[in-house]
Structure formats: C-alpha cells, structure tokens
C-alpha positions as CSV (number, residue, x, y, z in Angstrom):
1,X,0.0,0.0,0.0
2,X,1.6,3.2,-1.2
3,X,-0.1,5.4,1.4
4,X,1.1,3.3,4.2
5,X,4.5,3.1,2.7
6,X,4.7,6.7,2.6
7,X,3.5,7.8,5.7
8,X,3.9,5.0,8.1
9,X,0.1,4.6,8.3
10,X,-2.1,1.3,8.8
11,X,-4.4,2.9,7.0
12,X,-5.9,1.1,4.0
13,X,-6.6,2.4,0.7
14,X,-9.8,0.7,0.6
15,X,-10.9,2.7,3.4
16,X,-11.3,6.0,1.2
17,X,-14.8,6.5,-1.2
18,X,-12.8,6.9,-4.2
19,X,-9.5,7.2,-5.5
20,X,-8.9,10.7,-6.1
21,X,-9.2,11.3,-2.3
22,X,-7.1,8.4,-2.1
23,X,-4.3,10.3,-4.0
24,X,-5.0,13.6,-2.6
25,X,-4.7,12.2,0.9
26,X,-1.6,10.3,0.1
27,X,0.1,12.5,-1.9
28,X,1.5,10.0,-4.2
29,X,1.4,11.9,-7.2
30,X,3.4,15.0,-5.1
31,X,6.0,12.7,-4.6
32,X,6.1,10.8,-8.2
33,X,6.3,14.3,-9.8
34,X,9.1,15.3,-7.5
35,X,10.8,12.2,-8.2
36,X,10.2,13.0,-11.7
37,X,11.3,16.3,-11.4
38,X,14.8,15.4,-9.7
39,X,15.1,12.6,-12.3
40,X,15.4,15.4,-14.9
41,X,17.3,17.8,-13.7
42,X,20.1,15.6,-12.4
43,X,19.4,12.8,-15.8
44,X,23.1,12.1,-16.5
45,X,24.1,11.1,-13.1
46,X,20.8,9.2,-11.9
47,X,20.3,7.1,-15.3
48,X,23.7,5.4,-14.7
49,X,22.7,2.9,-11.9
50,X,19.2,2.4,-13.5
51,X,15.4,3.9,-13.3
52,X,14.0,1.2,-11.6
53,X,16.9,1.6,-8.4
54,X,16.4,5.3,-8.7
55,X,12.5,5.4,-8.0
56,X,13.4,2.7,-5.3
57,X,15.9,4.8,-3.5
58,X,14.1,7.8,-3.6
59,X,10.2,6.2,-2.0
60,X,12.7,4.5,0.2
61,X,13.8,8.0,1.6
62,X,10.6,9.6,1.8
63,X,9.2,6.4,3.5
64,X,12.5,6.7,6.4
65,X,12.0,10.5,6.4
66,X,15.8,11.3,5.1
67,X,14.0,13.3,1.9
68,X,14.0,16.4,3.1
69,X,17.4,17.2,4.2
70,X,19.1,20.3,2.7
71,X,15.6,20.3,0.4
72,X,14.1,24.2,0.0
73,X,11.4,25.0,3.0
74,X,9.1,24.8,0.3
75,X,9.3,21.1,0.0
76,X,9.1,20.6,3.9
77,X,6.0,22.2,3.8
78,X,4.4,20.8,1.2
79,X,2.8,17.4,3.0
80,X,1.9,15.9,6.7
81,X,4.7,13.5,5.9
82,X,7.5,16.3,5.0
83,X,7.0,18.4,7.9
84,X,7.0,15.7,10.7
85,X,9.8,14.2,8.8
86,X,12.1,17.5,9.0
87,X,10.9,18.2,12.7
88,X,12.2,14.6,13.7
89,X,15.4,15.2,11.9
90,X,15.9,18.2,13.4
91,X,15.8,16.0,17.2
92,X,17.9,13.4,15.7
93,X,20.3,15.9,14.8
94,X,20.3,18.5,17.9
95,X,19.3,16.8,20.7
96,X,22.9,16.6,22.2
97,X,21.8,20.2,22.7
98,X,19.5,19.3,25.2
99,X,21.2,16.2,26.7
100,X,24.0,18.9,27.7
101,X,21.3,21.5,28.9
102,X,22.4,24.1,26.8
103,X,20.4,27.2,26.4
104,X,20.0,29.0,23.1
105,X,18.3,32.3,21.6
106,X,15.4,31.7,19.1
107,X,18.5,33.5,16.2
108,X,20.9,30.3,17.2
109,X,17.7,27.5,16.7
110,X,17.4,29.3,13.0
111,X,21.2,28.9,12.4
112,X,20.6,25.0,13.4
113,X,17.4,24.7,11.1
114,X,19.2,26.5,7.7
115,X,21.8,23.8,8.2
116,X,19.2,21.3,7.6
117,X,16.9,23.5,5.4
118,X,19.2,26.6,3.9
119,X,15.7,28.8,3.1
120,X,14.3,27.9,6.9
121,X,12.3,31.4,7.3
122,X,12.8,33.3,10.9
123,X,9.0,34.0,10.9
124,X,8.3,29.9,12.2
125,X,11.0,30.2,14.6
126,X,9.9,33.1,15.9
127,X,6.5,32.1,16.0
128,X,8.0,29.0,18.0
129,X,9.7,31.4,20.2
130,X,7.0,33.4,21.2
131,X,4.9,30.6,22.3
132,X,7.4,29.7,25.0
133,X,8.5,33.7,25.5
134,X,4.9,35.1,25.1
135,X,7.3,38.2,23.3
136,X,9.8,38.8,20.4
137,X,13.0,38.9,22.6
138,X,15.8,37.6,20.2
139,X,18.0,37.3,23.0
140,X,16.0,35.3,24.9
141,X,17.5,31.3,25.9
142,X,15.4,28.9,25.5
143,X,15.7,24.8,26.5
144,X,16.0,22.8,23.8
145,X,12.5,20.8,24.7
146,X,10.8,24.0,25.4
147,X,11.7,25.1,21.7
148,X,10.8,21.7,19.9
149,X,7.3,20.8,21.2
150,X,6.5,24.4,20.2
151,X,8.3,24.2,16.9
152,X,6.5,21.2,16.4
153,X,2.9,22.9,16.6
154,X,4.2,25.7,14.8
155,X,5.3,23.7,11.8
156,X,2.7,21.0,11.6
157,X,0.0,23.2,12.7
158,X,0.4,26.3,11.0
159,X,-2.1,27.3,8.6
160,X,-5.0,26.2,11.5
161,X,-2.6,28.0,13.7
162,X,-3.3,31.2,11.6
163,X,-6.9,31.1,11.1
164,X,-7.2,30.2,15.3
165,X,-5.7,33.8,15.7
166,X,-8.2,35.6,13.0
167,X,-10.6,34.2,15.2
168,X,-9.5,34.9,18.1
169,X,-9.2,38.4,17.1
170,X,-12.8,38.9,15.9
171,X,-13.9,37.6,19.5
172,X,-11.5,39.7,21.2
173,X,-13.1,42.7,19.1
174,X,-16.7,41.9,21.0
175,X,-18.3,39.8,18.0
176,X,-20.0,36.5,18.9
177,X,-19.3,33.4,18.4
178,X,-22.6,33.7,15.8
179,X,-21.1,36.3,13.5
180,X,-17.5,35.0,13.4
181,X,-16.3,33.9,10.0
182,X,-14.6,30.9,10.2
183,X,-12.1,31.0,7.8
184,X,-12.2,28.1,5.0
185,X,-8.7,26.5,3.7
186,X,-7.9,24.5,0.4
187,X,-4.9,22.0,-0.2
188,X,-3.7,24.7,-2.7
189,X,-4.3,27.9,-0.1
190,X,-1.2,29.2,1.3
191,X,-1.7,30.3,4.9
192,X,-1.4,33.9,5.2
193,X,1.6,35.2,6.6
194,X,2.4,34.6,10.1
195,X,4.3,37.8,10.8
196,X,1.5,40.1,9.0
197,X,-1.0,37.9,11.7
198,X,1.3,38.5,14.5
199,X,1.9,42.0,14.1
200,X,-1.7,43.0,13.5
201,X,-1.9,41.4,17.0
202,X,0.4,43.6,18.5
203,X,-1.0,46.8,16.6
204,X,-4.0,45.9,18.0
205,X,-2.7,45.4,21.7
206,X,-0.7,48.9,21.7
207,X,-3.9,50.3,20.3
208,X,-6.1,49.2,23.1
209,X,-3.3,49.9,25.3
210,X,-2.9,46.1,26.6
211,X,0.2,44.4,26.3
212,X,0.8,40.5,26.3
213,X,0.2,40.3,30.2
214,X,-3.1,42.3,29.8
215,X,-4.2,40.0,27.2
216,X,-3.3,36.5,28.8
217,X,-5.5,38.3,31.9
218,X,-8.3,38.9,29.9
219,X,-8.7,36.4,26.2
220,X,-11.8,35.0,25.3
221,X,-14.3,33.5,26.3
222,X,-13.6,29.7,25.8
223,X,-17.5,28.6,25.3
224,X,-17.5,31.1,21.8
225,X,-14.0,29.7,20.7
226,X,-15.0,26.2,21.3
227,X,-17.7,26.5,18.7
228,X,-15.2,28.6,16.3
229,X,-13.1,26.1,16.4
230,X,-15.5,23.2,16.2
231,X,-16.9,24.6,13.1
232,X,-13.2,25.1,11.5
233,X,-12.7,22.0,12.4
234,X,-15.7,20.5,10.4
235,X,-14.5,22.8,7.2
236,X,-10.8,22.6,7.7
237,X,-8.7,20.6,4.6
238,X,-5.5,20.5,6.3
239,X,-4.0,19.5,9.2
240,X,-5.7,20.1,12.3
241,X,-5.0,19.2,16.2
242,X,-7.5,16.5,17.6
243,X,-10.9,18.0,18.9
244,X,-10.3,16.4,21.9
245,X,-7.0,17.8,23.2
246,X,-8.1,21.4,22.2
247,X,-12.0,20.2,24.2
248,X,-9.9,19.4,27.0
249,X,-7.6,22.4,27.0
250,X,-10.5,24.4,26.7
251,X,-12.3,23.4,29.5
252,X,-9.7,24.0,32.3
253,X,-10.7,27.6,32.4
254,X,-13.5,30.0,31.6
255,X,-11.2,32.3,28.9
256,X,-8.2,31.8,27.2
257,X,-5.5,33.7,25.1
258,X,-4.1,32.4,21.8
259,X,-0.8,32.3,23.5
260,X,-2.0,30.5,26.2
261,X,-4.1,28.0,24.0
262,X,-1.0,27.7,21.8
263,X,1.3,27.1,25.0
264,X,-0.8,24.6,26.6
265,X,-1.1,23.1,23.3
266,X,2.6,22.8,23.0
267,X,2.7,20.7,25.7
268,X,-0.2,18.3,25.9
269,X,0.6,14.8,25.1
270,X,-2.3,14.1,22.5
271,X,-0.4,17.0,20.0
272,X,2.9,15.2,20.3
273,X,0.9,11.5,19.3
274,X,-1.5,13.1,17.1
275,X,2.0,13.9,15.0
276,X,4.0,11.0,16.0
277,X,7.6,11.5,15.7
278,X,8.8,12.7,18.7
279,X,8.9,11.0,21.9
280,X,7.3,12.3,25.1
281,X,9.3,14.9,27.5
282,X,10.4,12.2,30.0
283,X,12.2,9.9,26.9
284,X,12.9,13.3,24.8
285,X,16.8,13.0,25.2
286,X,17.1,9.2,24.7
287,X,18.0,7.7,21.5
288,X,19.3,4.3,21.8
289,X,20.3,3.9,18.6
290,X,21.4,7.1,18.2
291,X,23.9,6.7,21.3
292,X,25.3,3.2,20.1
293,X,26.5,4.5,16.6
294,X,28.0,7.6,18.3
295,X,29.6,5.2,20.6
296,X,30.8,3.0,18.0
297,X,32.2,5.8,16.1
298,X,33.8,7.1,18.7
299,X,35.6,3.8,19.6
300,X,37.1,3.7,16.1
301,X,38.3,7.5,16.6
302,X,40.3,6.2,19.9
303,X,41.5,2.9,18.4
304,X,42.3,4.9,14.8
305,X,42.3,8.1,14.0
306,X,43.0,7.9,11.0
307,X,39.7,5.6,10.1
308,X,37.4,8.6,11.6
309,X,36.8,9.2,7.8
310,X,35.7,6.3,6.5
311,X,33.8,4.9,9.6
312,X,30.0,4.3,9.3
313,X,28.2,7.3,8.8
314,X,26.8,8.7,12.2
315,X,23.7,11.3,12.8
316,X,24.1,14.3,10.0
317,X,26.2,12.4,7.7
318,X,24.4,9.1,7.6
319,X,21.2,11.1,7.0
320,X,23.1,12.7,4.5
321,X,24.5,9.6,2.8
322,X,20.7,8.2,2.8
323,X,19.5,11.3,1.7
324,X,21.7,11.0,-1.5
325,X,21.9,7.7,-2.6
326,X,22.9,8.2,-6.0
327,X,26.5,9.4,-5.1
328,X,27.3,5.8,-3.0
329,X,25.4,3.9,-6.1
330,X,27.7,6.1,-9.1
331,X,30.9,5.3,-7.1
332,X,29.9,1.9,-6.7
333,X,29.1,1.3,-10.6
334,X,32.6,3.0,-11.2
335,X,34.6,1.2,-9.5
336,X,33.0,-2.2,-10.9
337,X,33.6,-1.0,-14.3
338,X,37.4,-0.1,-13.6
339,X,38.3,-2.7,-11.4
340,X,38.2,-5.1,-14.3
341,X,41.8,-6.7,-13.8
342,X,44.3,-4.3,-14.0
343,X,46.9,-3.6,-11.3
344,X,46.5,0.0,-11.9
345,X,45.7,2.3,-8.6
346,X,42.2,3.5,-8.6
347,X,41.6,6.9,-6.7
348,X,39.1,5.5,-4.5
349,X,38.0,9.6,-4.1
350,X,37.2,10.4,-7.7
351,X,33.5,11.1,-8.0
C-alpha cells in the first residue's frame, strides 16, 4: 500500500470513497512528480545505476524521512509526511543540545534549522519562540525541549494556527461566536503570513493599550472559541490538532488567550501523538540507537584516528548519505567498471 509506505500509516486504501481522495490524501502523485522532477534535472548522473533503483531509493527516503534534508522550506511544507519528517530530523540531529542543557536564543535555533533547510524562514521560529516567551525577545535562551514541542505545533499546525488567531481576534473585538467567520482553507491555499498575523496582533494590543500580560488576563471566552473552532474543524482541509486535546484544553478555564491556548497546546501529550515522531518529554533526550552508533564511532576514533573518515556514517552524515543515494550507487558502478583486472591504482576519491 503506497499510502502506508509513505506515511507509516495502517491505513488502507480501501478505506477512502474513491481514488482521487485516495491520491490527494496520500500525496502519491506529489511525490512521483518530484521524483520526476529530480530525475530530470540531475538525468546524467541518476540514469547510470538504472530507473527502476532510482525510484526505489528515492520512495525509500521519503518512507525513512531522510527526503528532506538540505531540500528548499518549500518542499518541507508541502505534505503531513515532509513536515513531521524534518521536525524529527531536526531531534535526531540536535538533541545533544538538550542532553548537555544548553540554552540557546530563538536567532541560534534558526542557524541549526538553515543547516538542515538553507531557506528555513525566521517568521516559524519566531513564531515558536513566542509561544514559550509570550514576546519577540531575540535574545531570549530557550531549552531545547521548550523550543521543539513548540516548533513542532508551529510547523505541523500552522495554517490552523493562523486562522485560530483571525478568530480569536474577531472575538476579542466583541463579535460573537454567531457572527464570526470561520475562515475556509484549500490544499492549494497558502496560509497567510504569520508575521503580518502577529503584528496586527500587536498593533491591536498597543492600540487598546494592553500588552501580552493584559491580554493573557483577559482572552476570550472559551465557550465562543470552542464553537469557532469546532466549526473550522468540520471545514478545515488540512492538518488540524485532535478536537479532543483542544475540548480538554479548553475546558480547564472559563477564557483563554491564543498564546495561552498555543502554549498549553505545545505541551499536551495528545499533540505530540496526534503527529508521531517525537517522543514524550520524559524519553525526549534518549535515542538508543542514536547513542550506540555515536559510541561505535567514537571507539574507532580512539582505536584509529585515521579511520574517523571512512567509519559508518553517524547522525548528520548518515542522514546525508541516505539522503543522496545516488553518489554511493555512481561510485559503486565506477569502481565495478574499472576494477576489471588491472593492477593500476584506482583513486578511491574520484567522484
């Protein structure tokens, strides 16, 4: 099942009414025309080692997640599967951060994400930041789980996250929960822009002269933004948190803020399972696997320096070497073709 290959999902295709929801829920024919796309534009090199091993190697990526390293924040963002794929890559990559309880601004976490993703905008990390800082202070430390639960809603979440805070501002402005307009989404609709959203917001707050303090005080009432977001829910085409873990956020108070909402969401269990790629805050810093191929490689660094080079690929690199097959499968093809007998010296380096 190609949907279950691609996203890790039990789900059947029989289970959908007909096949274009099958596809549009899948996103099979994103990926073929990507793979298409990359096929073409890099023909010469991928055409060596053979079609059928290049579509293999690529559905194999997508389906272990390595796809979307050092691919353009477009791409990320483009599917369910792409954006909980880069936000486990990133923990795979950084969570040494955290192990050693380091603390870093919201301008350092970028610097981290454009080494994965060289176009990573600042607007989603400081849309991260402020759910933990409740302000835009740059210099500001944050905790490296702090950042990543909220990074995670940020980036899975972020077109409902959007239209949440349209709402939220119409209620805040005295309208009822009746004559709200619940904003509709598409799979082709971009989300509006997240600064432009969050800036409004503060216009709004220095206008009314209340700052983020005043307005965590105050909010809305919950009962009116419970029914808003039940009926975006019901109209909603993208990804959306559960009902339930916003019902029971909801219902621990009589109003709410959008930061608070966002905050509380951050940290509730049912978001981090609803997406399913990072493990829960007690198990956060623990990677078994992780720690036995970092101890592996460092036991060949101590037994031989010299082999630190061509040891197994650990963390960044191996997700790189995954990430682009083709360059292990051309050298490979070379080498078969020249080591046909001859005592010459091959440059095992040549690419």
């Amino acid at each position: 099942m190609v949907y279950a290959t691609l996203t890790g999902s039990k789900m059947s295709r029989f289970t959908f009414t007909s096949a274009d929801e099958y596809l549009a829920k899948s996103s099979v024919l994103f990926y073929l025309s990507d793979a298409v796309t990359q096929l073409l534009e890099h023909k010469q090199e991928y055409t060596q080692f053979g079609l059928t091993r290049y579509f293999a190697e690529y559905f194999s990526s997508v389906k272990n997640g390595n796809h979307v390293l050092f691919r353009e924040f477009g791409y990320i963002r483009a599917t369910p599967h792409n954006r909980a794929s880069f936000i486990r890559m990133f923990w795979r990559c950084y969570r040494q951060i955290g192990k050693s309880g380091e603390l870093l601004s919201p301008l350092e976490y970028r610097s981290l994400l454009q080494l994965l993703c060289p176009d990573f905008p600042a607007e989603v990390v400081q849309s991260a930041a402020r759910i933990v800082l409740m302000d835009d202070a740059v210099d500001c430390l944050l905790s490296f789980s702090d950042f990543i639960y909220a990074f995670q809603l940020q980036l899975y979440y972020q077109e409902f996250l959007d239209r949440v805070l349209v709402i939220y501002k119409d209620l805040l402005a005295g309208q009822s929960a009746n004559t709200v307009l619940v904003p509709t989404s598409s799979c082709e609709e971009l989300s509006p822009p997240v600064a432009e959203l969050d800036n409004d917001r503060s216009r709004q707050q220095e206008g009314t002269g209340t700052g983020t303090g005043t307005e965590t005080e105050t909010g809305t009432e919950t009962s009116a933004l419970a029914e808003c977001l039940d009926e975006l829910c019901e109209r909603f085409q993208l990804s959306h948190p559960p009902r339930s873990c916003m019902l029971e956020v909801l219902e621990q108070t009589d109003t709410v803020s959008y930061h608070s909402l966002l905050m509380s969401l951050a940290k509730h269990d049912g978001i981090n399972q609803s997406v399913g790629v990072l493990p829960s805050k007690p198990e956060l810093l623990m990677d078994p696997e992780m720690d036995q191929e970092l101890e592996k490689l460092i036991s060949q660094i101590s037994v031989s320096p010299g082999s630190s080079g061509s040891g197994s690929a650990v963390g960044l690199k191996e997700v790189q070497r995954k990430a682009s097959p083709r360059r292990n499968l051309h050298h490979r093809r070379r080498m078969e073709v020249e080591s046909d007998g001859s005592t010459e010296e091959t440059d095992s380096s040549e690419n």
